[in-house]
VMD Tcl script that draws the C-alpha trace (Angstrom):
set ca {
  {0.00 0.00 0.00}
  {1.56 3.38 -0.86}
  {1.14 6.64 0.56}
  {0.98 8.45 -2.57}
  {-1.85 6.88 -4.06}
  {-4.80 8.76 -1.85}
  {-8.62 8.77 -1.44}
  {-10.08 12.35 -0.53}
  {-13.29 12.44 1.61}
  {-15.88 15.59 1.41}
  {-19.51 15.99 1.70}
  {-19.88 19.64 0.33}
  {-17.88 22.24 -1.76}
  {-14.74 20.84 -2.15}
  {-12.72 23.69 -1.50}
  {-9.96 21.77 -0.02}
  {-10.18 19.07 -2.12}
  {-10.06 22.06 -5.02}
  {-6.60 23.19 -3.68}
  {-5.45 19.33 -2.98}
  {-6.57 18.75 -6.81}
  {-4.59 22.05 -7.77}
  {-1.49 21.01 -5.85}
  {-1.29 17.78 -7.99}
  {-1.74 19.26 -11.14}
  {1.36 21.68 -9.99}
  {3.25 18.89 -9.07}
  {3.27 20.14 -5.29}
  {1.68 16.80 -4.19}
  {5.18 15.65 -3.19}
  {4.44 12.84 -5.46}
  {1.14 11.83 -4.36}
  {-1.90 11.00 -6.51}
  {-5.26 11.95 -6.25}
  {-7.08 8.20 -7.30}
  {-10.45 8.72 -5.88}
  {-13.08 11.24 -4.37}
  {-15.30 9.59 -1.45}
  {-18.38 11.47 -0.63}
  {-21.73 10.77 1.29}
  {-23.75 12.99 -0.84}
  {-23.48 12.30 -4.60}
  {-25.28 15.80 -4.92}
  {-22.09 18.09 -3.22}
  {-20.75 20.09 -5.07}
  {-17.32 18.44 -4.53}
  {-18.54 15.89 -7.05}
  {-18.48 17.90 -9.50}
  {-15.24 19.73 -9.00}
  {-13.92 15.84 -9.24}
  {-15.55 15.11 -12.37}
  {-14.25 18.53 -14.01}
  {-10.92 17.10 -12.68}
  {-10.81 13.51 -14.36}
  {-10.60 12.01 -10.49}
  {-12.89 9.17 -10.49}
  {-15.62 9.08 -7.53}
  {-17.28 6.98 -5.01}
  {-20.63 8.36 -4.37}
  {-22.64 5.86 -1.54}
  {-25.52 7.48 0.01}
  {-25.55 5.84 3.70}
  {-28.65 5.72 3.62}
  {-29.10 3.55 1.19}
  {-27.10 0.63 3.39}
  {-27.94 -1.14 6.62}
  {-25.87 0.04 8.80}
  {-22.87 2.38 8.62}
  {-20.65 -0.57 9.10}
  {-22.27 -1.72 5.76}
  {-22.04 1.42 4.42}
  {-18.09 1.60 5.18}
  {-17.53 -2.26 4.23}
  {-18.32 -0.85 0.68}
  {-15.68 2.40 1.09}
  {-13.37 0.00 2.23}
  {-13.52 -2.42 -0.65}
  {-13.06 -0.12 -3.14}
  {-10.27 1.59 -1.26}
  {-8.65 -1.76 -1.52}
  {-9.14 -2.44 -4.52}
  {-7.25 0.82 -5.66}
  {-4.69 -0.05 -3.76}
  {-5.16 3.35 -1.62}
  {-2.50 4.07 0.99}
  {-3.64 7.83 2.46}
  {-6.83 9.03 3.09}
  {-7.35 12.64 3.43}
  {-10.81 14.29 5.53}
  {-11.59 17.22 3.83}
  {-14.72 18.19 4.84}
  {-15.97 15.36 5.12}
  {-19.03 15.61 7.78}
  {-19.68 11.79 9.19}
  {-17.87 10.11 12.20}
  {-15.70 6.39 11.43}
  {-16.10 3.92 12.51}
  {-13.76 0.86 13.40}
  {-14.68 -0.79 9.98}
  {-12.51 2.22 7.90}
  {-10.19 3.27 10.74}
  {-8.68 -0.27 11.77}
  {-7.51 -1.24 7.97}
  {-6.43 2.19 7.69}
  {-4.88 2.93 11.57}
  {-1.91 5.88 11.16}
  {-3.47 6.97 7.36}
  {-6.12 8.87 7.61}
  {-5.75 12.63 8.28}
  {-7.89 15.45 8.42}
  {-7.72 19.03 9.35}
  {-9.68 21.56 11.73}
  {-10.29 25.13 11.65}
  {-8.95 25.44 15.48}
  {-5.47 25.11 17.27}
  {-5.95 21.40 18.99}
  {-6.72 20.43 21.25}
  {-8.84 24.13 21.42}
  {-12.07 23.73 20.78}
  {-12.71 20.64 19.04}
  {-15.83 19.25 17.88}
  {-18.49 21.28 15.49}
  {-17.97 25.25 14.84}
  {-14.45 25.41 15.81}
  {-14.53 28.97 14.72}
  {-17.64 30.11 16.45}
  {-16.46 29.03 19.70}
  {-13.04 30.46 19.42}
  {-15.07 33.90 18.88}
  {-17.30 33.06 21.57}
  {-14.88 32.51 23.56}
  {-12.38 35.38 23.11}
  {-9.62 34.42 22.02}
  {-6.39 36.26 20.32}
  {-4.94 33.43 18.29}
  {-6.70 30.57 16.89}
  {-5.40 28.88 13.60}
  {-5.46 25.25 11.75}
  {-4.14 21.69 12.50}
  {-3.65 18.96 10.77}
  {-3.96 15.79 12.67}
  {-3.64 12.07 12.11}
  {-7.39 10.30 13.01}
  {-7.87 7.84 15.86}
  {-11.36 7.16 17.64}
  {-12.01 10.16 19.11}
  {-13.69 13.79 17.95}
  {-10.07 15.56 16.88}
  {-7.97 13.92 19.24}
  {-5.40 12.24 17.15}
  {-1.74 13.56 17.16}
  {-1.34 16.75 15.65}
  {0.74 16.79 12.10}
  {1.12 20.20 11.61}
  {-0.43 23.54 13.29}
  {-0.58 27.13 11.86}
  {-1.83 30.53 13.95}
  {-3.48 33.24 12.76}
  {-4.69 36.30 15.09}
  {-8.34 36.63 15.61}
  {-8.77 40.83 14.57}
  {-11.26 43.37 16.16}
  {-14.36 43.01 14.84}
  {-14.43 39.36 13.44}
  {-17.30 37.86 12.41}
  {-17.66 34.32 11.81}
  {-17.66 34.66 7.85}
  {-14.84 37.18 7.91}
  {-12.40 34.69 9.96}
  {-13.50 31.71 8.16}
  {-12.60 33.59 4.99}
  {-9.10 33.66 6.59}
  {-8.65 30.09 7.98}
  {-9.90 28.86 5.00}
  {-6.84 30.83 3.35}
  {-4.24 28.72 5.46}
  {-6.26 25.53 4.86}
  {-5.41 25.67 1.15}
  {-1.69 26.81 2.14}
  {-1.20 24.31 4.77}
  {-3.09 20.76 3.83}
  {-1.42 19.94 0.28}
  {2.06 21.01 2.00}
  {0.99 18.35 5.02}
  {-0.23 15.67 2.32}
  {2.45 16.46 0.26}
  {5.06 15.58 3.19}
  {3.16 12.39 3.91}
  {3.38 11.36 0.64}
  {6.97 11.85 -0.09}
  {7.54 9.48 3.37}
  {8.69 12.42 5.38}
  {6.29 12.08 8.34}
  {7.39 10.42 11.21}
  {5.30 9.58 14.75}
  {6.78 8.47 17.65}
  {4.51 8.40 20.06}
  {1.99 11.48 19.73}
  {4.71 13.50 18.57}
  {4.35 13.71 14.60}
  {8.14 15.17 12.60}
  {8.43 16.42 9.56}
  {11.44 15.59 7.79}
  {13.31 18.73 5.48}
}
mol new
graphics top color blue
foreach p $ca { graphics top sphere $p radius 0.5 }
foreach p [lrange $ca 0 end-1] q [lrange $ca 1 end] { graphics top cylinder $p $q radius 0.2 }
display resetview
């Protein structure tokens, strides 16, 4: 199983998946290959930034299956099949389960609009406003069973400015997002991430 053969997961606009997509094309994927788009609703608009792309998708409506361990059996078969070796979260709104995280334990990332462990969970960046804060940023973190608590990859600040709104410093995160996620996958790729322990390094 290789690393640079990689399944991207969304379930709306795509926007990371967009500057993932645009990284390849520039050859800033550190070698790594989109092979497949994975998304629970075959109406996002995400599916149709893949198509425009050439990246062949996997749309499975869980619904449409028994269970979500049904529902994942199928992701996971076809991930095998294409012999995928990362898979990237990008917006992609459903928990795993064991069924997709076991077979792929250390290889699935995704990133959140918040530094971790800060305020995990649903509307990061309302609750860093709520809350008050300064500073709050984006991580990039490795996935294990809980809601964004595996070890952190990568982690960029940004300062939160008088008179934020929600929309204004989403505008902003979503800025270092596109910056900071194909740079992340791009490392992974190219073999340059190493964990030991909960500590993630990123080779030069």
């Amino acid at each position: 199983m290789q690393w640079s053969r990689i399944a991207v997961f969304a379930s709306g606009q795509g926007s990371n998946f967009a500057a993932l997509a645009e990284a390849e094309r520039a050859g800033q994927l550190g070698g790594g290959r989109i092979e497949l788009l994975v998304s629970d609703r075959p109406e996002a608009p995400v599916a149709r930034r893949a198509e425009a792309a050439g990246i062949p998708s996997l749309l499975l409506r869980p619904k449409d299956f028994a269970s979500r361990e049904l529902y994942e059996a199928g992701i996971v078969a076809e991930l095998q099949r294409r012999n995928i070796g990362l898979i990237v979260l990008a917006g992609y709104m459903r928990l795993i389960s064991p069924v997709l995280l076991e077979p792929y334990a250390g290889r699935i990332i995704n990133i959140h609009p918040s530094l971790l462990p800060a305020f995990a969970g649903k509307d990061a960046i309302g609750q860093a406003l709520d809350y008050g804060v300064k500073l709050t940023g984006v991580t990039v973190h490795f996935v294990d069973g809980g809601m964004d608590t595996g070890p952190v990859i990568a982690q960029r600040s940004l300062a939160v400015e008088a008179g934020d709104t929600a929309e204004s410093l989403a505008e902003r995160i979503h800025r270092v997002e596109y910056e900071l996620y194909p740079a992340v996958v791009a490392a992974l790729a190219a073999g340059k991430v190493e964990l030991d322990g909960r500590r993630a390094i990123i080779r030069a």
